[in-house]
VEXFI-794388 format. One record per residue (C-alpha): residue number from 1; residue in one letter; x, y, z. Coordinates in steps of 0.5 Angstrom, whole numbers, plus 500, padded with zeros to 3 digits. Layout:
BEGIN
- NUM  a  X  Y  Z .
...
END
This chain:
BEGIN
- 1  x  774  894  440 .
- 2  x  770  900  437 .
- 3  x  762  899  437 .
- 4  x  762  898  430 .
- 5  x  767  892  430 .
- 6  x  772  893  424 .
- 7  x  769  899  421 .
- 8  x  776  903  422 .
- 9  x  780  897  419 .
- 10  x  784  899  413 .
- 11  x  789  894  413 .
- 12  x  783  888  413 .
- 13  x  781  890  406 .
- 14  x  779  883  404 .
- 15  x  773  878  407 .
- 16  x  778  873  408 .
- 17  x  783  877  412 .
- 18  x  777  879  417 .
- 19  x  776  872  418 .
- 20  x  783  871  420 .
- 21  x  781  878  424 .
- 22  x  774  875  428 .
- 23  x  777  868  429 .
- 24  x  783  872  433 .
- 25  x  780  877  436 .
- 26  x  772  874  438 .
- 27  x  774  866  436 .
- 28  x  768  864  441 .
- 29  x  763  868  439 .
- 30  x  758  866  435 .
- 31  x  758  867  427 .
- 32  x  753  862  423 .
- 33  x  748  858  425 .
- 34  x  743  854  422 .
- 35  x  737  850  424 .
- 36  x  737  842  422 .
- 37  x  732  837  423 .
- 38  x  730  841  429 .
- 39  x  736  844  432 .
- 40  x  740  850  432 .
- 41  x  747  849  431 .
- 42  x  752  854  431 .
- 43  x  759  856  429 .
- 44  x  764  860  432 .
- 45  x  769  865  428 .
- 46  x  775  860  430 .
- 47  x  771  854  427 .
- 48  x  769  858  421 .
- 49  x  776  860  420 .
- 50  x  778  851  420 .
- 51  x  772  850  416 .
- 52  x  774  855  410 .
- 53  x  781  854  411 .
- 54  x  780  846  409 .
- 55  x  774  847  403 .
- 56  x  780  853  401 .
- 57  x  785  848  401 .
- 58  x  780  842  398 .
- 59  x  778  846  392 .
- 60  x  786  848  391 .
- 61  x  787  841  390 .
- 62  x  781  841  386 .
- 63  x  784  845  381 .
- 64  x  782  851  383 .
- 65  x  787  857  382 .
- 66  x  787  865  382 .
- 67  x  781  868  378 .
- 68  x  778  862  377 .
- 69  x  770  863  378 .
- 70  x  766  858  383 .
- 71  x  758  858  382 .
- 72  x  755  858  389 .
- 73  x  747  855  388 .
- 74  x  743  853  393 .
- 75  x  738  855  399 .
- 76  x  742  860  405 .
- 77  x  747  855  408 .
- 78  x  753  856  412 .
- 79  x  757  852  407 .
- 80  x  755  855  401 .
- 81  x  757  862  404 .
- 82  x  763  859  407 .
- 83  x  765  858  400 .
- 84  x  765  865  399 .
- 85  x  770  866  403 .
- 86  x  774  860  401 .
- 87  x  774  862  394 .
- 88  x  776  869  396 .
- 89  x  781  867  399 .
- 90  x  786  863  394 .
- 91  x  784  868  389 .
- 92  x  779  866  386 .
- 93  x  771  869  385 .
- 94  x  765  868  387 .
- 95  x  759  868  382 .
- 96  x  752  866  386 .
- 97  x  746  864  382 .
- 98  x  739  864  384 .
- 99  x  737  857  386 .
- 100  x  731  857  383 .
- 101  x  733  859  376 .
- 102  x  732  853  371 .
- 103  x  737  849  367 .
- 104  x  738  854  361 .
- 105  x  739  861  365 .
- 106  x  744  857  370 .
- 107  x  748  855  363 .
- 108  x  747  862  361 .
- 109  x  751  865  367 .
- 110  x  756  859  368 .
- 111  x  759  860  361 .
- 112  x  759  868  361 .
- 113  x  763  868  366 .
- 114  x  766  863  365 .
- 115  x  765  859  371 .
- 116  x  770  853  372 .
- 117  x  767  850  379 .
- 118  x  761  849  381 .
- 119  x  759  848  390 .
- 120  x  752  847  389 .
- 121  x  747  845  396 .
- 122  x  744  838  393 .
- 123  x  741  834  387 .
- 124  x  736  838  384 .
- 125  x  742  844  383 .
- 126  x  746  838  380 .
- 127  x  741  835  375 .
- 128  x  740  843  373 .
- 129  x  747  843  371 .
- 130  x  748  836  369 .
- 131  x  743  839  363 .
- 132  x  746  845  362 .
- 133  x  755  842  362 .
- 134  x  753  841  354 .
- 135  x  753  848  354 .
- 136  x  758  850  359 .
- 137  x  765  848  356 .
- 138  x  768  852  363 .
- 139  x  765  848  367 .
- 140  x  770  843  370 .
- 141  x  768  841  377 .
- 142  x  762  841  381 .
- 143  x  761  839  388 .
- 144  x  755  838  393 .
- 145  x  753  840  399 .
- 146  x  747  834  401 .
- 147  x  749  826  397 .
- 148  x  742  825  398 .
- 149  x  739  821  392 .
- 150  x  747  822  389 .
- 151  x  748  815  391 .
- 152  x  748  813  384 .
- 153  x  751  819  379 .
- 154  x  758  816  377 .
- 155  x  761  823  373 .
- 156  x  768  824  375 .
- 157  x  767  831  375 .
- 158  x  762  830  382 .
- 159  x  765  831  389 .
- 160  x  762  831  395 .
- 161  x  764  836  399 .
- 162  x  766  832  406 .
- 163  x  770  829  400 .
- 164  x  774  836  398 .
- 165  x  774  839  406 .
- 166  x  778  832  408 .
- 167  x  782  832  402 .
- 168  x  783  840  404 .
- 169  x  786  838  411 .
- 170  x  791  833  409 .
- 171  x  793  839  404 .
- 172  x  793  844  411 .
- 173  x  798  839  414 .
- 174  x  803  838  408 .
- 175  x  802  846  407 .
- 176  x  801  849  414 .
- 177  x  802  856  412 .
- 178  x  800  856  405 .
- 179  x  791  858  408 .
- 180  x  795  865  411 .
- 181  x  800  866  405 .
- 182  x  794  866  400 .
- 183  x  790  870  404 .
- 184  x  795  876  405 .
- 185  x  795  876  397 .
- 186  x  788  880  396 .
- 187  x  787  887  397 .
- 188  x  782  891  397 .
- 189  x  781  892  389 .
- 190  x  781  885  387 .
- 191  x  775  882  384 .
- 192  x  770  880  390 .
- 193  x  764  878  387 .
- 194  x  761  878  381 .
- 195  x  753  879  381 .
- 196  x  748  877  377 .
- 197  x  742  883  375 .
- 198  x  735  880  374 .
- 199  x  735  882  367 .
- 200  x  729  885  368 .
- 201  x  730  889  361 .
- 202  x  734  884  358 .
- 203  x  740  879  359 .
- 204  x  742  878  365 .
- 205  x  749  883  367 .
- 206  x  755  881  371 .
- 207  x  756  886  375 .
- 208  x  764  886  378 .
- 209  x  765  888  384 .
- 210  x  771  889  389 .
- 211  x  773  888  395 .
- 212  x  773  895  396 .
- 213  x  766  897  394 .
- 214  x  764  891  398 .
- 215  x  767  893  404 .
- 216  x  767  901  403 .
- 217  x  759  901  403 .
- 218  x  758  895  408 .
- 219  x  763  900  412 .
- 220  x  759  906  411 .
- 221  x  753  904  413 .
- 222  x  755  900  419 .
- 223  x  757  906  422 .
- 224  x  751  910  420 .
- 225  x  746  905  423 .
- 226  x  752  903  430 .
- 227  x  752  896  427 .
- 228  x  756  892  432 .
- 229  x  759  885  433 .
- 230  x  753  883  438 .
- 231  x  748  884  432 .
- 232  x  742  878  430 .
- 233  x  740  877  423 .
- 234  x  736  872  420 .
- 235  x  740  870  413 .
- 236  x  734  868  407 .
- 237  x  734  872  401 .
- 238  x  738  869  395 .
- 239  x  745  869  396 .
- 240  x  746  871  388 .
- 241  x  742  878  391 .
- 242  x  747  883  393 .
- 243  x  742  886  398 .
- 244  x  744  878  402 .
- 245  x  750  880  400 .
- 246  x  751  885  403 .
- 247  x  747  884  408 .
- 248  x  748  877  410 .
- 249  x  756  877  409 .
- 250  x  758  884  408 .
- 251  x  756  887  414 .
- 252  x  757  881  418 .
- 253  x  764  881  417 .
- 254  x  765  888  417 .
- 255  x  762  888  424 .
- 256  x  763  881  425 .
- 257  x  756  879  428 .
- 258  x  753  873  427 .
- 259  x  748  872  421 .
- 260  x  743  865  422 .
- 261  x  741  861  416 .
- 262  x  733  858  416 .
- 263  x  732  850  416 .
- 264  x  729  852  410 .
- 265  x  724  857  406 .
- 266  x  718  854  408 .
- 267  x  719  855  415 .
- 268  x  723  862  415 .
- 269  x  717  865  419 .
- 270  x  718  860  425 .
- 271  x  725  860  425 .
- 272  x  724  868  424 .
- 273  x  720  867  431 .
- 274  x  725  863  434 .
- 275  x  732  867  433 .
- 276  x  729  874  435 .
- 277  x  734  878  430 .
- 278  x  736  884  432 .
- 279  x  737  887  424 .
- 280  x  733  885  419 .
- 281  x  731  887  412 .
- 282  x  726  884  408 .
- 283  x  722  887  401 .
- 284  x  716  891  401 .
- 285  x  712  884  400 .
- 286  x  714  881  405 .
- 287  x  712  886  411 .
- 288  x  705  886  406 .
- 289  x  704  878  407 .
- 290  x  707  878  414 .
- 291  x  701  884  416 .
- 292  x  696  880  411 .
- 293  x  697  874  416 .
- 294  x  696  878  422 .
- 295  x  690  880  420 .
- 296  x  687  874  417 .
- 297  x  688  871  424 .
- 298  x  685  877  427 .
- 299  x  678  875  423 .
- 300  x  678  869  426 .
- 301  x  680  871  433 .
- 302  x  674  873  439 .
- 303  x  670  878  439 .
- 304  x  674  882  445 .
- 305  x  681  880  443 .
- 306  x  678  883  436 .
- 307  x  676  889  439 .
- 308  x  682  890  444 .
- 309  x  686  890  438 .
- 310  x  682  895  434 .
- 311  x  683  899  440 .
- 312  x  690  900  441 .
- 313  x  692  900  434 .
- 314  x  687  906  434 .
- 315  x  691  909  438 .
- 316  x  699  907  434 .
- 317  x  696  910  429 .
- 318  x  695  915  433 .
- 319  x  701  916  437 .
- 320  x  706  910  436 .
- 321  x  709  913  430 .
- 322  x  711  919  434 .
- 323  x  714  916  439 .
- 324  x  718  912  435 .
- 325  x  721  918  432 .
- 326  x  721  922  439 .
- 327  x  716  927  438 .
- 328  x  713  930  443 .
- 329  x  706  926  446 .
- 330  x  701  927  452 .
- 331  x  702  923  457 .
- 332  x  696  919  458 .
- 333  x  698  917  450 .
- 334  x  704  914  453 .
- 335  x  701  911  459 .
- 336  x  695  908  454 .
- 337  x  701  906  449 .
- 338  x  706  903  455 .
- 339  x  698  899  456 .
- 340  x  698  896  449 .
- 341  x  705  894  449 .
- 342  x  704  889  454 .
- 343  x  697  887  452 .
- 344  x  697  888  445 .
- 345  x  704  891  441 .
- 346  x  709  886  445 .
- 347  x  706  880  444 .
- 348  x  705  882  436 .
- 349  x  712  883  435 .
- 350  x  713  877  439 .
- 351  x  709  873  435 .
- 352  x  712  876  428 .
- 353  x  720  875  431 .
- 354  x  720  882  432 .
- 355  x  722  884  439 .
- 356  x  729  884  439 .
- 357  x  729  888  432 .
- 358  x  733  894  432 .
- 359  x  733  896  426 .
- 360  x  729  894  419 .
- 361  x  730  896  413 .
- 362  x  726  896  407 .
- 363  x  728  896  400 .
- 364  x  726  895  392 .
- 365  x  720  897  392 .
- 366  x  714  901  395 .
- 367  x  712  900  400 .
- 368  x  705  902  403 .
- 369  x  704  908  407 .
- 370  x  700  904  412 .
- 371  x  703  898  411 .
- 372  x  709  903  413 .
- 373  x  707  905  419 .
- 374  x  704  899  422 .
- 375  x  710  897  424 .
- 376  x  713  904  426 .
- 377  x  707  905  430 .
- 378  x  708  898  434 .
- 379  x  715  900  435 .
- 380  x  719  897  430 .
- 381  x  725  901  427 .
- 382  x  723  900  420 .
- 383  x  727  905  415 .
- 384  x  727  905  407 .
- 385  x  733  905  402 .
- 386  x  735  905  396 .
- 387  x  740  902  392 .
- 388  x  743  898  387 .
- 389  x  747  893  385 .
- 390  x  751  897  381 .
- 391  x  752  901  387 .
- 392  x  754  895  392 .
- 393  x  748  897  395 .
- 394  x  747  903  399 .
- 395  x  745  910  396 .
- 396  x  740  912  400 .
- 397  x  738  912  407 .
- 398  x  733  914  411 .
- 399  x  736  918  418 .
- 400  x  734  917  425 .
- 401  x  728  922  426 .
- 402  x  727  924  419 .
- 403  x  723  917  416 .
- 404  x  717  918  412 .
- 405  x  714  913  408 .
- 406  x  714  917  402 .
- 407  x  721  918  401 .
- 408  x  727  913  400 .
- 409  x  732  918  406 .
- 410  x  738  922  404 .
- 411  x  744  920  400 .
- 412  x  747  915  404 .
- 413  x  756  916  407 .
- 414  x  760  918  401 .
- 415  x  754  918  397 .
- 416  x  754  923  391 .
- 417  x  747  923  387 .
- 418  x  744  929  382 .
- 419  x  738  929  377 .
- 420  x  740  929  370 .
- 421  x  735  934  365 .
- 422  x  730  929  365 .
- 423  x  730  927  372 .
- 424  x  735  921  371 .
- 425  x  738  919  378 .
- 426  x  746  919  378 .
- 427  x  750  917  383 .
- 428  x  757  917  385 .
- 429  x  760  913  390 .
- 430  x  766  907  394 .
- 431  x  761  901  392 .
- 432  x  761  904  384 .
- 433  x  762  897  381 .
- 434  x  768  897  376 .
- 435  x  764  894  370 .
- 436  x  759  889  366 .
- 437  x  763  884  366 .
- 438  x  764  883  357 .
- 439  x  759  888  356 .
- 440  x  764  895  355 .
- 441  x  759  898  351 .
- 442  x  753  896  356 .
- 443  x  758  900  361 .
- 444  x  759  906  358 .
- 445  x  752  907  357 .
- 446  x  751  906  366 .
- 447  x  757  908  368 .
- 448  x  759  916  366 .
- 449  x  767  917  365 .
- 450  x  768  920  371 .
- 451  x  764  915  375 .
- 452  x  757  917  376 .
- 453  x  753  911  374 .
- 454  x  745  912  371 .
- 455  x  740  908  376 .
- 456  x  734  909  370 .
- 457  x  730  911  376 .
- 458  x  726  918  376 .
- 459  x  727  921  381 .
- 460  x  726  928  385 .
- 461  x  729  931  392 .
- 462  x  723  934  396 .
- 463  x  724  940  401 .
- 464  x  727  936  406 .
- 465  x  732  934  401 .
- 466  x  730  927  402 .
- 467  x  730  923  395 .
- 468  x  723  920  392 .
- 469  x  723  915  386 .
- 470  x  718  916  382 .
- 471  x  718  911  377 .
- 472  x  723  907  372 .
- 473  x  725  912  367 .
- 474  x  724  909  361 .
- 475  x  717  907  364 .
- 476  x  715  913  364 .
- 477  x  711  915  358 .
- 478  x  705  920  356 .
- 479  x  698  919  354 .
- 480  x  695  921  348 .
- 481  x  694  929  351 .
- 482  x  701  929  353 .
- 483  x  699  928  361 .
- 484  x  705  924  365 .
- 485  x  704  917  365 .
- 486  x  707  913  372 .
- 487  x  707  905  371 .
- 488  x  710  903  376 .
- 489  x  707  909  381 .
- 490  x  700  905  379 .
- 491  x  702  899  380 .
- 492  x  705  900  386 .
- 493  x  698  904  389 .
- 494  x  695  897  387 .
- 495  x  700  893  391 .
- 496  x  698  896  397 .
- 497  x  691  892  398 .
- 498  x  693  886  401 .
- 499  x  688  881  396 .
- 500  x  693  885  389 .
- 501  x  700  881  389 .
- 502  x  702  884  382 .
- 503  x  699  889  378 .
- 504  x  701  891  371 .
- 505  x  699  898  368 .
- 506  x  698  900  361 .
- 507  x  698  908  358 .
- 508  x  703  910  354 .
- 509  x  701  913  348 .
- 510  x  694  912  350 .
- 511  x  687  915  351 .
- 512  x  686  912  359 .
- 513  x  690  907  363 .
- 514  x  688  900  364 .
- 515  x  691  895  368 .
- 516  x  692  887  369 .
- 517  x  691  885  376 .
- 518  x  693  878  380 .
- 519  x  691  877  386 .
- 520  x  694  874  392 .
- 521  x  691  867  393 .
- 522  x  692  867  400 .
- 523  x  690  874  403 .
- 524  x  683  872  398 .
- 525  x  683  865  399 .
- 526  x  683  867  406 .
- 527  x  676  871  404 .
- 528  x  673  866  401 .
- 529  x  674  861  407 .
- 530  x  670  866  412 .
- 531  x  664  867  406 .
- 532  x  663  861  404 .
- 533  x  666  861  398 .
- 534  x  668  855  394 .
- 535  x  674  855  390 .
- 536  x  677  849  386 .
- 537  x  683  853  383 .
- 538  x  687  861  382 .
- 539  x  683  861  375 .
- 540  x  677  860  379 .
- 541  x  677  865  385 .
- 542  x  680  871  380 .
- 543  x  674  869  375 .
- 544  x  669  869  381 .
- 545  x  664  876  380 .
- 546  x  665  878  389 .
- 547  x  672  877  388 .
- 548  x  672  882  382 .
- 549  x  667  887  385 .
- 550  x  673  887  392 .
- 551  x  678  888  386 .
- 552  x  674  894  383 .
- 553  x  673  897  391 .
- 554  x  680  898  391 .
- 555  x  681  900  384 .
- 556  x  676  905  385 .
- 557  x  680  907  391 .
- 558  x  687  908  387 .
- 559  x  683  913  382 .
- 560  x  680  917  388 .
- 561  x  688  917  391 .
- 562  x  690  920  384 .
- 563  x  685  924  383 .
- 564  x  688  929  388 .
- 565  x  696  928  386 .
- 566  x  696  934  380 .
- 567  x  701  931  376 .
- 568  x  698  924  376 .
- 569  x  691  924  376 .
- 570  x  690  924  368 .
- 571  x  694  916  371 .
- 572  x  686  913  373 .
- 573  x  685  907  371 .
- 574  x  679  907  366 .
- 575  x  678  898  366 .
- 576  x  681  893  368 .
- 577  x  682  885  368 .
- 578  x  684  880  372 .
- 579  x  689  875  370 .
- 580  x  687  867  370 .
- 581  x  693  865  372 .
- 582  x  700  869  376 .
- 583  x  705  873  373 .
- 584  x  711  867  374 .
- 585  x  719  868  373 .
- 586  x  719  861  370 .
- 587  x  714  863  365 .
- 588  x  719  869  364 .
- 589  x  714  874  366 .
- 590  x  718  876  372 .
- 591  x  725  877  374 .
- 592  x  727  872  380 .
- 593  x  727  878  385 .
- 594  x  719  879  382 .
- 595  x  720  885  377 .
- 596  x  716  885  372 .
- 597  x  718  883  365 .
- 598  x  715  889  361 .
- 599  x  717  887  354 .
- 600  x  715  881  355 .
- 601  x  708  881  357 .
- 602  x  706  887  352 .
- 603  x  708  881  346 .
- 604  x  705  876  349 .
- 605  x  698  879  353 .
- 606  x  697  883  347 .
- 607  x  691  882  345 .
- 608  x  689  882  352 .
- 609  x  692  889  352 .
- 610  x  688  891  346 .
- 611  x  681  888  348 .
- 612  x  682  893  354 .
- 613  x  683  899  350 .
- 614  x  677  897  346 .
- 615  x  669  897  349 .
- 616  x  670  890  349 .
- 617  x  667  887  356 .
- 618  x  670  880  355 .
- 619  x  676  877  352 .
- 620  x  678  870  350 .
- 621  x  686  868  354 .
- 622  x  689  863  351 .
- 623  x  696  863  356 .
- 624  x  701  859  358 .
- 625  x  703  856  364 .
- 626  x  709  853  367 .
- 627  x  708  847  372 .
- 628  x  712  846  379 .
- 629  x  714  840  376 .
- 630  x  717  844  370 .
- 631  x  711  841  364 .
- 632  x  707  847  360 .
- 633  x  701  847  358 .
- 634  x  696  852  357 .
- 635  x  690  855  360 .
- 636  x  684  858  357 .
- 637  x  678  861  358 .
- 638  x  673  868  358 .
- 639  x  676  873  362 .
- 640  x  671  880  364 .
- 641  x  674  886  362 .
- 642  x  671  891  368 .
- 643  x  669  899  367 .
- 644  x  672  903  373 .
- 645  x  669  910  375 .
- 646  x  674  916  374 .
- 647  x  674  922  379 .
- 648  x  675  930  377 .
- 649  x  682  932  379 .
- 650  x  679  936  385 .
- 651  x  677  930  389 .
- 652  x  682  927  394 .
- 653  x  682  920  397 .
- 654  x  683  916  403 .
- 655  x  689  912  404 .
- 656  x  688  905  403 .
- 657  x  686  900  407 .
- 658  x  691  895  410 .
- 659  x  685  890  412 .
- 660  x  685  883  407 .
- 661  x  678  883  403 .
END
């Protein structure tokens, strides 16, 4: 087999296909795993191959037929994905939601697709939709992965899924050929999926993508990146995003390499530690708290260990970088830097689960120059993409020897991408998705005649050729003297401090930019344990007065930083606040994947906003707030409105610091 299993495979146009293909020609390997009550277990190909045939089968007998949709719920697990694949294969579409979603938001997407099966992993999933049948006339048949606590539900409607994969394998034996037959009628420009956006603008979008542009993108960037069948990666991001999509199944069937689900979200780190993958993709947000963790351990650890650790990450700084990207370096740097592998950068990625990593991607965000290259300095091949949903992924992709932190690559395989007149980036490619499902004139606003698609993102091309994306294009504004104004661009410089989780910038049409801050609760915990502070709550800690004179610190830091960016330094921030309480999806404020909802904050932070731009010191918060348990109420009280110092144009600053406060 080539190194990149599958990659020349035109017959193999459909997922299901090329899990006939893994089980005939890699059967043993492994392809899924999942730790359960301590222990991995794992699948082969050809075991994967039955268990799909008669979940296939069982929702045959179930009723479900080709074009049918199945909704997928649930925490990363090897069945939920084997349902993918089962749908597929008898022709019907797989439509994941994210498992955190509330009743109301599932019950939005189950009826706009009109979704009449439902696979869900457990309990809570099936109260969730019990609540929201009444407005979900589609759906017909549900059935759970976990009977915990199920003992007692009688609806007719509610199958186990033991019961549907046993009901499945009698069918097999009365219909041995029907599995195969089913599977030889997709094609590469069937319906593979469909994904639903965040809604970080609005409603949330059914974006309908096809086997082809699934496979074409997962195609394209395994060999571009030489993925091969022997890849390790870690699967626990929502299955209702494409990135896991394309990632944690795409990839995974196209190279066949196995793909490992987490006993469960709380112990992703461990388990990460545990498998040692070898191709891993997180959020910026994620490399920011695994480093904050790092750090916050590395103030409690000894004198010498601190000491050594500060020596030799000096020096990555230094050379690390460089001699990742196969740069020339002296060497005694190498020699010194061979030293901190054993005694310091080693047992690090050791530690993080990092030491088998050969590529990492990250995506979605910005993420920090220093952030970046700590990890590149200490040996891990971490890269930078940028895509969409729209584009099935992958548009932009960093290349070996040309990675830097302030660009998001080149265009990916295949990938065409222009700038519009108002520095719109367009993109034309195999992974174009077909439509918004129901929404014709939301898609003809996205996707041009002659299929090139409109990202919304500001973007430009430096003169290496790399893309750099600016900000959301309907984001960027003007203040009052005409001056740019990049929100995002704010709030991501922000974000880079370990102690700011959220940040949300405010400008347009005015004299000055100011800004919300959250801060994050475990990087400034962290603080407040070592200095004695105490906290009883969130509130508490973001209202106390050293906490607010960290938060300065580090806003007075960005203002340095844009003072010496000619295009932005008029973008300083003139005051600012910190939010009583975080920025929550469940309170709407946020999209699940944590993308800040800004009609919605600017109607009900309003007067907040407003005493930011007056010369108010403080301001009443009258919030509310959604409990863990689903209940509301409301959190009041004062709120202090800081003054920050400005710098003229001429002063350029350092970088942040990657230390928590």
């Amino acid at each position: 087999m080539p190194r990149s299993a599958g990659v020349e495979a035109p017959d193999l146009d459909t997922f299901p296909k090329l899990l006939l293909h893994h089980a005939k020609v890699r059967g043993d390997r492994p392809a899924m795993r999942e730790k359960d009550l301590g222990i991995w277990q794992a699948w082969s190909w050809a075991e994967a191959r039955a268990e799909i045939e008669a979940l296939a089968c069982g929702l045959h007998t179930l009723g479900m037929r080709r074009g049918d949709r199945l909704a997928i719920i649930g925490d990363n697990r090897p069945r939920l994905y084997w349902s993918m694949c089962a749908a597929q294969a008898i022709g019907a579409v797989p439509v994941p939601l994210y498992q955190d979603s509330g009743a109301a938001e599932m019950a939005y997407v189950i009826d706009h697709a009109e979704v009449g099966f439902a696979l869900v992993e457990d309990q809570e999933q099936v109260d969730k939709l019990l609540e929201a049948k009444e407005r979900c006339p589609h759906l017909r048949q549900l059935v759970y992965d976990d009977p915990r606590g199920l003992r007692n539900y009688r609806q007719p409607w509610l199958n186990a899924y033991d019961a549907v994969t046993e009901a499945g394998r009698a069918f097999a034996e009365h219909h041995p050929d029907f599995f195969e037959a089913e599977v030889a009628k997709g094609k590469g420009a069937d319906i593979s999926i469909f994904c639903y956006t965040s809604g970080t603008t609005g409603t949330p979008k059914g974006v309908v993508l096809t086997f082809d542009n699934i496979l074409k993108t997962a195609r394209n960037a395994a060999a571009f990146e030489d993925l091969t069948d022997r890849e390790e990666m870690l699967a626990y991001l929502p299955m209702a995003w494409v990135g896991d999509h394309i990632f944690s199944y795409g990839q995974s069937y196209a190279c066949g390499f196995c793909v490992s689900c987490p006993e469960s979200a709380a112990t992703v780190m461990q388990n990460l530690r545990e498998l040692g993958p070898t191709y891993f993709f997180a959020p910026p947000r994620i490399f920011e708290t695994i480093l904050t963790t790092v750090m916050i351990r590395m103030e409690d650890a000894s004198r010498p260990k601190r000491w050594l650790f500060k020596r030799f990450m000096a020096l990555a700084r230094h050379s690390g970088v460089r001699i990742l990207n196969g740069e020339p370096v002296p060497a005694g740097e190498r020699w010194l830097y061979r030293l901190g592998e054993l005694l310091v950068y080693g047992p690090l990625k050791d530690t993080l689960g990092f030491s088998n990593v050969r590529l990492a991607y990250t995506a979605g965000e910005a993420i920090g120059p220093d952030i970046f290259d700590f990890y590149r300095s200490i040996g891990v091949n971490l890269k930078q993409l940028y895509g969409s949903t729209e584009a099935s992924v992958f548009i932009a992709i960093q290349p070996d020897g040309e990675i830097f932190a302030d660009t998001v690559g080149k265009p990916a395989p295949d990938v065409e991408i222009r700038l519009a007149d108002n520095g719109e980036v367009l993109f034309r490619s195999p992974g174009v998705f077909q439509e918004y499902y129901k929404m014709p004139e939301a898609t003809a606003e996205t996707k041009t005649a002659d299929g090139w698609v409109r990202t919304g993102d500001a973007g430009l091309f430096d003169s290496r050729g790399h893309l750099k994306i600016i900000d959301r294009a309907k984001d960027v504004g003007r203040l009052k003297d005409g001056s740019l104004f990049a929100p995002k661009y704010i709030e991501n410089k922000l974000k880079f401090f370990p102690d700011i989780k959220e940040a949300v910038a405010f400008g347009d049409g005015r004299d000055s930019v100011t800004a919300f801050v959250n801060i994050d609760l475990a990087a400034v915990g962290s603080w407040a344990e070592r200095n004695n502070v105490a906290y009883a709550s969130y509130q508490e800690l973001a209202a106390n007065p050293r906490v607010t004179e960290i938060v300065t610190g580090h806003v007075r830091q960005v203002n340095r930083d844009l003072a010496a960016d000619p295009q932005l330094h008029r973008c300083q921030i003139s005051r600012f606040l910190i939010l009583p309480k975080e920025l929550d999806p469940d309170d709407g404020e946020m999209t699940r994947t944590r993308k800040v909802r800004r009609r919605i904050i600017t109607e009900r932070y309003q007067p907040l906003i407003d005493a930011l731009f007056s010369d108010r010191t403080e301001v009443q918060a009258d919030l509310e707030v959604t409990f863990e348990d689903g209940r509301r109420g409301r959190l009041s009280g004062l709120v202090r409105i800081v003054d920050v110092e400005t710098f003229p144009p001429s002063e350029a600053g350092e970088a942040p610091r990657k230390a928590a406060a």
